[in-house]
N, C-alpha and C positions, 0 to 999 in steps of 0.2 A: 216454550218453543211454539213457534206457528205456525211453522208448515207442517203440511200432513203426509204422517211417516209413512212408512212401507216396512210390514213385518211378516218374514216366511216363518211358517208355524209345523215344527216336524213332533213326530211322537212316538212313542212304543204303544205297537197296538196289543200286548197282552194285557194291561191293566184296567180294570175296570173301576176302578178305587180314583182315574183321574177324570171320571165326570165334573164333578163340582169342580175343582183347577182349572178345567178351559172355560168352563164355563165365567166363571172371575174374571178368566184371560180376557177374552171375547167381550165381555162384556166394558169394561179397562177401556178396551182398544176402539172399540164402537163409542163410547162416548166423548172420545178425542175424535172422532173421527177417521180413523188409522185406514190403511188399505192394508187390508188383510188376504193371505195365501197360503195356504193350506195343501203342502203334498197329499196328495192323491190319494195312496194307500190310507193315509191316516185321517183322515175324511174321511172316506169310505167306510172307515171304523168310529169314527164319529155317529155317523146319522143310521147306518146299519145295524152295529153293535149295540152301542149305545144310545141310540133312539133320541139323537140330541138336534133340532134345529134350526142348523144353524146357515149362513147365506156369506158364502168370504166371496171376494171382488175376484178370485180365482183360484185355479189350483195348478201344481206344478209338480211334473215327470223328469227324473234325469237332473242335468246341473243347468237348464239352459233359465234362469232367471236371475230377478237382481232384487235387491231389498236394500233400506236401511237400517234395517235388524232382523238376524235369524234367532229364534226362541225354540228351545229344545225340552221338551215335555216327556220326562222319566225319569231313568237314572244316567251314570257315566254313559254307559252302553248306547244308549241313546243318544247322548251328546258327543261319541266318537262318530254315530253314522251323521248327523247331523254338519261335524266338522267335515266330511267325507265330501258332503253334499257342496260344501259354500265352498272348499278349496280355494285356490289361490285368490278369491273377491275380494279378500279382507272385509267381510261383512261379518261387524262383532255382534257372538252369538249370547245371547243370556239364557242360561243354564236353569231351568224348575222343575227340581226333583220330587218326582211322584214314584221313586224307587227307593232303594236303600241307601246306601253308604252314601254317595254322592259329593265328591270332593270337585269333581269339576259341576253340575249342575246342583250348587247349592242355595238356591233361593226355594224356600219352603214354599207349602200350597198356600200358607196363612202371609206368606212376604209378597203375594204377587200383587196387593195393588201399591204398595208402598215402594217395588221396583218399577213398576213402569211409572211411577210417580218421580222417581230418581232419574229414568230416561227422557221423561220430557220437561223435568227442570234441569236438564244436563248436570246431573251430580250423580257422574261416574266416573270410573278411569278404563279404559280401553289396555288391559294385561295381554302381551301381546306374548305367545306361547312358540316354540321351536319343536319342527317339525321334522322326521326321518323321511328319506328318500332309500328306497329300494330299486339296485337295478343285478338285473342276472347278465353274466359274462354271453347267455345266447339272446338276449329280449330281455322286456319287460316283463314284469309279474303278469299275470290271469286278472288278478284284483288290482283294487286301486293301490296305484305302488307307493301311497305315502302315509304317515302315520303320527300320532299326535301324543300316540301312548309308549306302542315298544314295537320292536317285530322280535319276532321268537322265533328259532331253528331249532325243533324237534325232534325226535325219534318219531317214527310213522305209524309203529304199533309197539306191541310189547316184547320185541326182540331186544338185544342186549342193547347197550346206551352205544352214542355214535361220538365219531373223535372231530374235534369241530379245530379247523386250523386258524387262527387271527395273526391278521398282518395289521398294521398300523403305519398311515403312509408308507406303505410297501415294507415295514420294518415288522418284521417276526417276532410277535409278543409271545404265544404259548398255545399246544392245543390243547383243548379240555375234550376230557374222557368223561363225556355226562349224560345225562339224558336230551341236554339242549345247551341252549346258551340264550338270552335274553339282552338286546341291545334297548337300553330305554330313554325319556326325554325325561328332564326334570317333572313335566309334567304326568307321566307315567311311575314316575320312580315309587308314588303311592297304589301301582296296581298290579299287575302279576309280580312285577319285580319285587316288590315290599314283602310280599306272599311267600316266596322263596331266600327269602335273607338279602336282598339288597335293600342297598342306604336309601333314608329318604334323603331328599338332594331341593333348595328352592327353588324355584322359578329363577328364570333368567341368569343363571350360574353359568350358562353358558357350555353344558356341558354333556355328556353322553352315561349313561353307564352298562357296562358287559356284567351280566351277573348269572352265574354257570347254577343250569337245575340237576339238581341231585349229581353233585360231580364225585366221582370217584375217589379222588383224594380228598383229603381233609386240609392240606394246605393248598387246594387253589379256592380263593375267595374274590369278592368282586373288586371292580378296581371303576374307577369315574377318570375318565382324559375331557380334553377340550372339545366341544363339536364342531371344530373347523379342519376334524382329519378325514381322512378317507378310511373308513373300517372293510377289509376283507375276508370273506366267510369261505373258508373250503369244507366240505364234508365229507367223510369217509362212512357205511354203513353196510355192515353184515347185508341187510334188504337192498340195496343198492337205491333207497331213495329216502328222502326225509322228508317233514314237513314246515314249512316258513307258515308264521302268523303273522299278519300284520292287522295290527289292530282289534286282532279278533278273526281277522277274514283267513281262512287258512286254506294251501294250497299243497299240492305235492308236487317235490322236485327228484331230479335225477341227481345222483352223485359226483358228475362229474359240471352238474353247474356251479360255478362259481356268483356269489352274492360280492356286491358294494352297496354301502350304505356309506351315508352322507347326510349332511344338513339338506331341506327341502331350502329353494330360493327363497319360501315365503314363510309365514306365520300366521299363527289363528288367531284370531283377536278375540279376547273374551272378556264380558263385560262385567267389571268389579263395582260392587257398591260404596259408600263409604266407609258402614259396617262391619265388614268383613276384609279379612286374612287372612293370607298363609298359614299363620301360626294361630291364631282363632279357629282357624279351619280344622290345622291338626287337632288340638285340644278337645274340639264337641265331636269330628269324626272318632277319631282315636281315644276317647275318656282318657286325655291323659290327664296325671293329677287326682281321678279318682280313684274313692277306694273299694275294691270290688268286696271287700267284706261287711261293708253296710248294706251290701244289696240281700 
């Protein structure tokens, strides 16, 4: 590739373990030549924190920029605020975990010159990811109302669990008596939701899954539909309020707000190498296959 990219660079600033990683990054990127941007906060923890010297062509606040690649430097968590960030651009993000699990930012600190080597002999695929949209019967959420993982309706504290009503294009499926309820993307179905007994689910299946936390009965279990419905959330609560997660971001609602959730217009685009898999992916995240008695 000849022309010279343009790549937004976000990060988790608690780790100090991802010195050597940008510094690979940065270095990669500079001897292509790249135009480099660097969010602000995570800069700041660059040359501050870390005592690194480094010169990017600029830095960026807020959603107001454009790139031909956004690179996310941590773990999942990082590369949810990261997706947060690029929003509807379709600017595909590649994912380098300097955290733990890491099922969406799986390129090691040891893979990153041989990804951006993949990037500019274009030998990728652009995995394009289905997003939840949140809206409340009075406004919009507080936080960004969209989501690439789950959103979650909670209990607020440790008062009795809350009864969560679901309609399905207007059709009455069941209310759960639980602690919460969890709406997720395939691409979430490996994270709170997995945590609490929901399926894992592939990519691009096209579909949603409700998967109730600590529910009262033993016969209500998860269930997966299409994501081309309208989900609606009523809540009833002793405290008269609960809490909505999306993505991590959590906010507190009143009981008599009503939630709709939906497919977002758009998608994340995320950048696969040839390497790697879904089911490669499960395998090294998940040890499946090993045996935990040789350990």
């Amino acid at each position: 590739m000849n022309r010279i990219l343009r790549f937004v660079i976000f990060g988790n600033v608690y780790q100090a373990k991802k010195s050597l990683a940008v510094q690979k990054l940065l270095c990669q990127l500079e001897e292509r030549k790249a135009e480099i941007l660097i969010d602000k906060s995570f800069y700041e923890y660059l040359v501050d924190g870390l005592k690194l010297n480094i010169q990017p062509h600029g830095l960026i606040e807020g959603n107001d920029f454009d790139a031909d690649f956004a690179v996310s430097m941590g773990g999942d968590g990082t590369f949810l605020e990261a997706a947060s960030r690029v929003g509807d651009k379709r600017i595909p993000i590649i994912g380098i975990n300097t955290g733990r699990l890491g099922f969406l930012a799986d390129v090691t600190a040891d893979e990153i010159d041989s990804a951006i080597e993949c990037i500019y002999n274009q030998d990728f695929q652009i995995d394009e990811r289905s997003v939840l949209r949140v809206q409340y019967s009075d406004g919009q959420p507080e936080s960004y109302p969209y989501a690439l993982n789950e959103v979650a309706v909670l209990k607020r504290d440790n008062s009795s669990m809350i009864s969560i009503r679901i309609c399905i294009d207007r059709e009455y499926l069941t209310t759960y008596q639980a602690d919460g309820i969890i709406i997720n993307t395939p691409t979430g179905s490996t994270g709170y939701a997995l945590s609490v007994g929901g399926p894992i689910t592939v990519p691009h299946s096209h579909t949603f899954g409700i998967v109730p936390v600590a529910p009262h009965s033993l016969n209500v279990r998860p269930i997966t539909i299409y994501d081309d419905v309208e989900v609606e959330l009523t809540v009833e609560s002793r405290s008269h309020q609960f809490l909505v997660a999306i993505d991590g971001r959590s906010e507190s609602c009143q009981e008599d707000i009503k939630l709709k959730i939906t497919r977002a217009p758009y998608p994340i685009c995320v950048v696969k190498r040839p390497s790697t898999s879904f089911f490669k992916t499960l395998r090294n995240k998940l040890m499946w296959g090993s045996d935990v008695r040789e350990a």
